[in-house]
C-alpha positions as CSV (number, residue, x, y, z in Angstrom):
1,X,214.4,123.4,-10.1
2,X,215.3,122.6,-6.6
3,X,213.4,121.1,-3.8
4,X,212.6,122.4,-0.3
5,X,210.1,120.8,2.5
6,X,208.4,122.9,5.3
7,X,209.1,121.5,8.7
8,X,206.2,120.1,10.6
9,X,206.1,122.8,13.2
10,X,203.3,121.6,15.3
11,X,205.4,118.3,15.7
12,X,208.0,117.8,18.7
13,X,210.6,120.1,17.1
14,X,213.7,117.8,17.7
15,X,212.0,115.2,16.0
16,X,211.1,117.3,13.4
17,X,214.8,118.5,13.0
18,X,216.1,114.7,12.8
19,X,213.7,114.4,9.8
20,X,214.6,117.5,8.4
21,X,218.2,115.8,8.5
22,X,217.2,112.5,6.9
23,X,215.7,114.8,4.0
24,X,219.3,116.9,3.5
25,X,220.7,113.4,3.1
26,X,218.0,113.0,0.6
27,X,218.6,115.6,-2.1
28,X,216.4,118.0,0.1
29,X,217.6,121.8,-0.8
30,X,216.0,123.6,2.0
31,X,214.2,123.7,5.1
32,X,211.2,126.2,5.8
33,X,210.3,126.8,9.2
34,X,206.7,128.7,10.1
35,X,206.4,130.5,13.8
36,X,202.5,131.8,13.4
37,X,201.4,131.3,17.1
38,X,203.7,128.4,17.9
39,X,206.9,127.5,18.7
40,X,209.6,130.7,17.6
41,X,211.3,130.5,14.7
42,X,215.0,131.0,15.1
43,X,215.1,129.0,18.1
44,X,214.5,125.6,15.7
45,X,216.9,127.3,13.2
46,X,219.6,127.5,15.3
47,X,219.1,123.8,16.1
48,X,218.8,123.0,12.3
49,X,221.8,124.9,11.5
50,X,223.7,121.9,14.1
51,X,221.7,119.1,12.9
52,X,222.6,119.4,9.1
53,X,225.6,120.2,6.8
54,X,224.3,121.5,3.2
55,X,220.7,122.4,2.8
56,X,219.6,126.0,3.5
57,X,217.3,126.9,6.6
58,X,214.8,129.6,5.7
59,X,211.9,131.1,8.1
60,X,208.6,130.8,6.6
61,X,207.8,133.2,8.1
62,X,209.2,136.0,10.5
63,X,206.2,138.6,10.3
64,X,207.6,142.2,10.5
65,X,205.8,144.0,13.2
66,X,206.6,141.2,16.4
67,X,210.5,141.9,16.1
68,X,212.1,145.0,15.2
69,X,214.1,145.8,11.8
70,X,217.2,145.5,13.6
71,X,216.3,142.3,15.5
72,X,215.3,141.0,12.8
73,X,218.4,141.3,10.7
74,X,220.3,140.5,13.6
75,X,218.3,136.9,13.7
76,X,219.1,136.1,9.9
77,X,223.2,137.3,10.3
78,X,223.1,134.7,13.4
79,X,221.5,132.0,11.5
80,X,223.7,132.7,8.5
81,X,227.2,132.6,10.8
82,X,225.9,129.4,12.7
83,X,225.3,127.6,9.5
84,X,227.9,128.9,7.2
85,X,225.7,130.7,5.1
86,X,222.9,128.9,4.4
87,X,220.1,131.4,5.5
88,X,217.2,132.1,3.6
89,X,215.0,135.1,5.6
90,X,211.4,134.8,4.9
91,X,209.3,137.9,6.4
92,X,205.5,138.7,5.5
93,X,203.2,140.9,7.0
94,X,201.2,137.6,8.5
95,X,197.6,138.9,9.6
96,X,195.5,141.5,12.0
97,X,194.3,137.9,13.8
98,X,198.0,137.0,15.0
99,X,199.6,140.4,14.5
100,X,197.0,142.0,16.8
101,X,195.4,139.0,19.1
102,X,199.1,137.6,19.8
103,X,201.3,140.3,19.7
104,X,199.1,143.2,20.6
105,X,200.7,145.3,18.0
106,X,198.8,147.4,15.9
107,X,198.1,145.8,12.4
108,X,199.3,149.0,9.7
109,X,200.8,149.9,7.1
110,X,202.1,146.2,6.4
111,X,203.4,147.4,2.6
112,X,206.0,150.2,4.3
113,X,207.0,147.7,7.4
114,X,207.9,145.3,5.0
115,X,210.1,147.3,2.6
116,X,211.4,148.8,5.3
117,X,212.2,145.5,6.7
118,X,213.9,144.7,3.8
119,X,216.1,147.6,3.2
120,X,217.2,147.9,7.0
121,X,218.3,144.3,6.9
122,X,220.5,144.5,4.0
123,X,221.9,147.9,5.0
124,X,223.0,146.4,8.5
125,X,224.3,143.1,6.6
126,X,226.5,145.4,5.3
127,X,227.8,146.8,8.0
128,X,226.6,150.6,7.5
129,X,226.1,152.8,10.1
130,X,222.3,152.9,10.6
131,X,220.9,156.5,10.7
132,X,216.8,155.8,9.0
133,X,213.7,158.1,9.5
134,X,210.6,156.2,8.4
135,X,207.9,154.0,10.1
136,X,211.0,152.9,12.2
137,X,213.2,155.6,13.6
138,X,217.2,155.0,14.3
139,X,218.0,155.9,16.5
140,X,214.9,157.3,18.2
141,X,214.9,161.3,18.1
142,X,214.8,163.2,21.1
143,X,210.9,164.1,20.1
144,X,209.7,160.9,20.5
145,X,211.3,160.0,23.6
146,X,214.8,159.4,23.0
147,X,217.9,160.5,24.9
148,X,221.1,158.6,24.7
149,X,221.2,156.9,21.4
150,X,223.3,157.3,18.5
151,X,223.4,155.7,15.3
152,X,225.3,152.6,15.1
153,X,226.6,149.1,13.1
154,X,226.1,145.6,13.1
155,X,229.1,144.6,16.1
156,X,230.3,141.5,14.5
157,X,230.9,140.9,11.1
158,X,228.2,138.9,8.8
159,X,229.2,135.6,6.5
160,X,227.2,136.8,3.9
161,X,226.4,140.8,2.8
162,X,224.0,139.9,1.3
163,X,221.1,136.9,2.9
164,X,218.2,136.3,0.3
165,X,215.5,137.8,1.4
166,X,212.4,135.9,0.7
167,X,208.8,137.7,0.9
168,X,205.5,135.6,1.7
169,X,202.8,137.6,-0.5
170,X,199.5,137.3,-1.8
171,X,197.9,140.4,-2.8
172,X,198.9,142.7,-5.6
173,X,200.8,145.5,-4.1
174,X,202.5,143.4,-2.1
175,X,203.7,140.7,-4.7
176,X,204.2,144.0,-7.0
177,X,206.7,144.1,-3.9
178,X,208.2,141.1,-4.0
179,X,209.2,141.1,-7.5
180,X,211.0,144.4,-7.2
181,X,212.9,144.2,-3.8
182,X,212.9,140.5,-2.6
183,X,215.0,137.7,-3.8
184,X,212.5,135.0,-3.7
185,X,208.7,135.0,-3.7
186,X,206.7,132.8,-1.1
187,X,203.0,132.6,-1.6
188,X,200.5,130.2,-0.2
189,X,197.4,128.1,-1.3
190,X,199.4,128.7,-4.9
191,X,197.7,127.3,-7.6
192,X,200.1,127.0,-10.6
193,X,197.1,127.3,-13.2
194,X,195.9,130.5,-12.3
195,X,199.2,131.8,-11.3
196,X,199.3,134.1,-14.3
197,X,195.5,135.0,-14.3
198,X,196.3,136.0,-10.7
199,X,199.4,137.6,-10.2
200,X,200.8,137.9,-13.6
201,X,200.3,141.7,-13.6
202,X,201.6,142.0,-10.5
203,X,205.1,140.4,-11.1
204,X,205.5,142.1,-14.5
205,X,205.2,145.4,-13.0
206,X,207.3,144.7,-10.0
207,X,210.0,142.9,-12.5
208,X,210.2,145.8,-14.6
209,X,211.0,148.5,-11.0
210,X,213.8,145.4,-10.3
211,X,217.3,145.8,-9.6
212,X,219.1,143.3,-12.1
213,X,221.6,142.9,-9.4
214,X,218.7,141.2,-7.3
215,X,218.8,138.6,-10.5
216,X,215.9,136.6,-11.6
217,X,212.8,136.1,-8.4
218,X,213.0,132.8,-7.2
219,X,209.6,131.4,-6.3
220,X,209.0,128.4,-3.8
221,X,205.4,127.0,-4.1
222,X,204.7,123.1,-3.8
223,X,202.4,121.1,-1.5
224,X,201.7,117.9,-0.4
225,X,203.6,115.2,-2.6
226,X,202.4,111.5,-2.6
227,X,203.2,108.7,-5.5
228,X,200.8,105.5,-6.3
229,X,197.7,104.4,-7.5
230,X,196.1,104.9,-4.4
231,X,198.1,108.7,-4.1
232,X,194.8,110.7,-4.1
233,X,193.3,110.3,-1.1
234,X,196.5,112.4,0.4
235,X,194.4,114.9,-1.0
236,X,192.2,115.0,1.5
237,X,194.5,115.4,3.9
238,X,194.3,119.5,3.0
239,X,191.2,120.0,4.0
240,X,191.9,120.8,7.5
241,X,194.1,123.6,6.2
242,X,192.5,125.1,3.4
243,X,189.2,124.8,5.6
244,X,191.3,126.7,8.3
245,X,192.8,129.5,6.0
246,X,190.0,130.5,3.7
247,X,187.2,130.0,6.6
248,X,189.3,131.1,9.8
249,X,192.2,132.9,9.2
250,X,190.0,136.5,9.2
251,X,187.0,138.1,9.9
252,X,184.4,138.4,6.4
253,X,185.7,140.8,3.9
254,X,189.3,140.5,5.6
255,X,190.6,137.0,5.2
256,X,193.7,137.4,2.2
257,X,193.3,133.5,1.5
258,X,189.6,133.6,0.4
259,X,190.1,136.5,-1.4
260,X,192.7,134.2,-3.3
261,X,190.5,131.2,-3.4
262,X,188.0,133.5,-4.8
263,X,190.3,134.6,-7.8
264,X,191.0,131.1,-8.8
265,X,186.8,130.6,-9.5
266,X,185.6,129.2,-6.2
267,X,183.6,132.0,-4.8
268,X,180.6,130.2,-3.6
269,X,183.0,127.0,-2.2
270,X,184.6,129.6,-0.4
271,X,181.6,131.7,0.9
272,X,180.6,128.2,1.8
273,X,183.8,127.3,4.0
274,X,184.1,130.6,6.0
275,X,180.2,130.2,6.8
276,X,180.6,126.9,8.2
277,X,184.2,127.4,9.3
278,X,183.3,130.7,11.6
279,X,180.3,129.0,12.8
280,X,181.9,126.3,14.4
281,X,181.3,124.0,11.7
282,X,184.7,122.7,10.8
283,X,183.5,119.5,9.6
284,X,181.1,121.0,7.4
285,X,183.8,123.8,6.3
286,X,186.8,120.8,5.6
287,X,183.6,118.8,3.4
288,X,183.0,122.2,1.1
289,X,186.7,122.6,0.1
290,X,186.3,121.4,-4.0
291,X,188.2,118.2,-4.5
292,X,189.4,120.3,-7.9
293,X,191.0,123.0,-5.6
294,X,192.5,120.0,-3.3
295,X,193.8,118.3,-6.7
296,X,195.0,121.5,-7.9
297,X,197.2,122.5,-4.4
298,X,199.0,119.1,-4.5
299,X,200.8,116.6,-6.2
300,X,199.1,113.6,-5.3
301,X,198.6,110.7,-7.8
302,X,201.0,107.8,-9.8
303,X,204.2,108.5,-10.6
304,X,203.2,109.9,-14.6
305,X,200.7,112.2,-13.3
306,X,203.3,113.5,-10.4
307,X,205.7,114.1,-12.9
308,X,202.9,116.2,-15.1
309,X,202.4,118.3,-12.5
310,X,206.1,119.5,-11.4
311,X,206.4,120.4,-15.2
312,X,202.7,122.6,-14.6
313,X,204.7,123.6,-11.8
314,X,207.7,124.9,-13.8
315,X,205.7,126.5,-16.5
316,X,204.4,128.4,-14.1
317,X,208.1,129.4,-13.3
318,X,208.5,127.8,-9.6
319,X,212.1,127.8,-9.1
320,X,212.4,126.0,-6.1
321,X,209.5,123.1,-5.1
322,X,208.1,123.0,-1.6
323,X,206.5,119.5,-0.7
324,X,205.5,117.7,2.1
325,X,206.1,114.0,1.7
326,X,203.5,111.8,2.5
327,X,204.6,108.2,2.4
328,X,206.0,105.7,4.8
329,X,209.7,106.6,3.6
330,X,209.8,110.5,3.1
331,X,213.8,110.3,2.8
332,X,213.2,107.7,-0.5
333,X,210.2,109.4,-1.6
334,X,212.0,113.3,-2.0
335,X,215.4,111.1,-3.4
336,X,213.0,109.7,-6.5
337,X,211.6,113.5,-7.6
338,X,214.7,114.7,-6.7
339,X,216.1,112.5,-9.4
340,X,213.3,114.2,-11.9
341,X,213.9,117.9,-11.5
């Protein structure tokens, strides 16, 4: 199993990178950056590829309807040449609320953008001359407005053909998805429990359509990791963010993260947390969030129980563990589990 940390994007992000690099020296594997409504993405990547020497830097995520197919290939074959291959390209669909209130782009068919995301990307990776008909048109025909272009290649050449493509995912069709086209699996809110109950029909279905070129899915799930007696009450430190996601990330009947929260058995905890959450209430949202569902997102406890739950964590066949460390020494703290997995 190896070990990756999101970076702490709402944080000064050249502080955040000179963390990033005491983690590297660590045992830290890779590096996740979000974008959402903040800072971009690639900008911090760049500056991480400078900053450190081994781990990987994935985005966590690029959505696919802000940049274009191209662009966005473009962005991870930059990343990969700056840092001598160590990209990891995370896209997802993100949500009508950013998607549509930040970019002003029209939130549909997320399912076909992000295949088609996917196989553009890899198809300019290596090198082909780009001629596609789909949601995206290259080049643009002369019936929708083009006039001069002509179908064309990637001008320099990449490090790597082939940049693992990671897909952020949550519902079925789209983790069916992800196990079939992606080479790594990024959900959120994952609780390794219910993974199976959850998704389990989903991967199968999608493993069975795969490419055993792709090789096996890697899947990155974690949360926030904290060791000692008193390690619990990191828990509550999630509150803000579950609270956020299953109350505010959505309008009622279209917010992916309490559907999820929903399947794990909380339906009336989360009814209860988009109520207050949407109301203005985020107090009262953060206090409804089940103290089993906090327990269940982290690993938070002493060192025995820590090390119970990155095995839970492996059953449930994370390849690759995504914590935040909480603790006065993050740099010593991810050295000790790294020493474990």
């Amino acid at each position: 199993m190896e070990l990756s940390s999101p970076l702490a994007y709402a944080d000064d992000p050249r502080t955040a990178a000179d963390r990033a690099a005491a983690l590297e020296s660590a045992g830290l594997d890779a590096v996740w950056v979000a974008e959402a409504y903040g800072f971009d993405s690639p900008t911090i990547m760049g500056y991480l590829a400078a900053k450190t020497q081994r781990m990987r830097i994935g985005s966590a995520v690029l959505n696919v309807y802000s940049r274009t197919p191209a662009l966005i290939a473009q962005t991870a074959a930059g990343l990969d040449a700056l840092s001598g291959g160590r990209a990891l390209l995370g896209v997802g669909a993100s949500g009508p609320q950013v998607v549509e209130g930040w970019h002003g782009r029209r939130y549909d068919r997320p399912l076909g953008r992000t295949r088609e995301v996917i196989e553009l990307s890899r198809r300019i990776w290596r090198r082909e001359v780009i001629e596609h008909h789909g949601i995206t048109d290259l080049p643009l025909p002369a019936e929708k407005g083009g006039t001069l272009g002509k179908p064309l290649k990637l001008l320099n050449h990449p490090v790597r053909d082939a940049i693992p493509v990671y897909l952020a995912a949550l519902g079925p069709a789209n983790v069916r998805m992800a196990a079939e086209i992606a080479d790594g699996w990024l959900p959120f809110l994952y609780v390794p429990e219910h993974a199976a109950e959850v998704w389990g029909r989903s991967l199968a279905e999608g493993g069975a359509a795969r490419d055993p070129g792709l090789g096996p899915l890697s899947i990155v799930a974690g949360g926030l990791l904290a060791i000692g007696d008193d390690a619990e009450a990191v828990r509550d430190l999630m509150r803000p963010t579950v609270a956020l996601y299953v109350g505010g990330m959505g309008a009622p009947g279209r917010n992916f993260y309490h559907d999820l929260v929903c399947s794990y058995g909380y339906e009336s905890a989360a009814a209860a947390v988009q109520e207050h959450y949407l109301a203005g209430r985020k107090k009262d949202a953060e206090a409804a969030v089940p103290a089993e569902l906090l327990e269940q997102l982290c690993l938070a406890g002493p060192e025995g129980y820590v090390r119970d739950r990155i095995e839970v964590f492996r059953e449930a066949g994370v390849t690759m563990l995504n914590v935040t460390p909480v603790d006065p020494d993050p740099a010593r703290l991810i050295e000790r589990v790294r020493s474990w997995l």
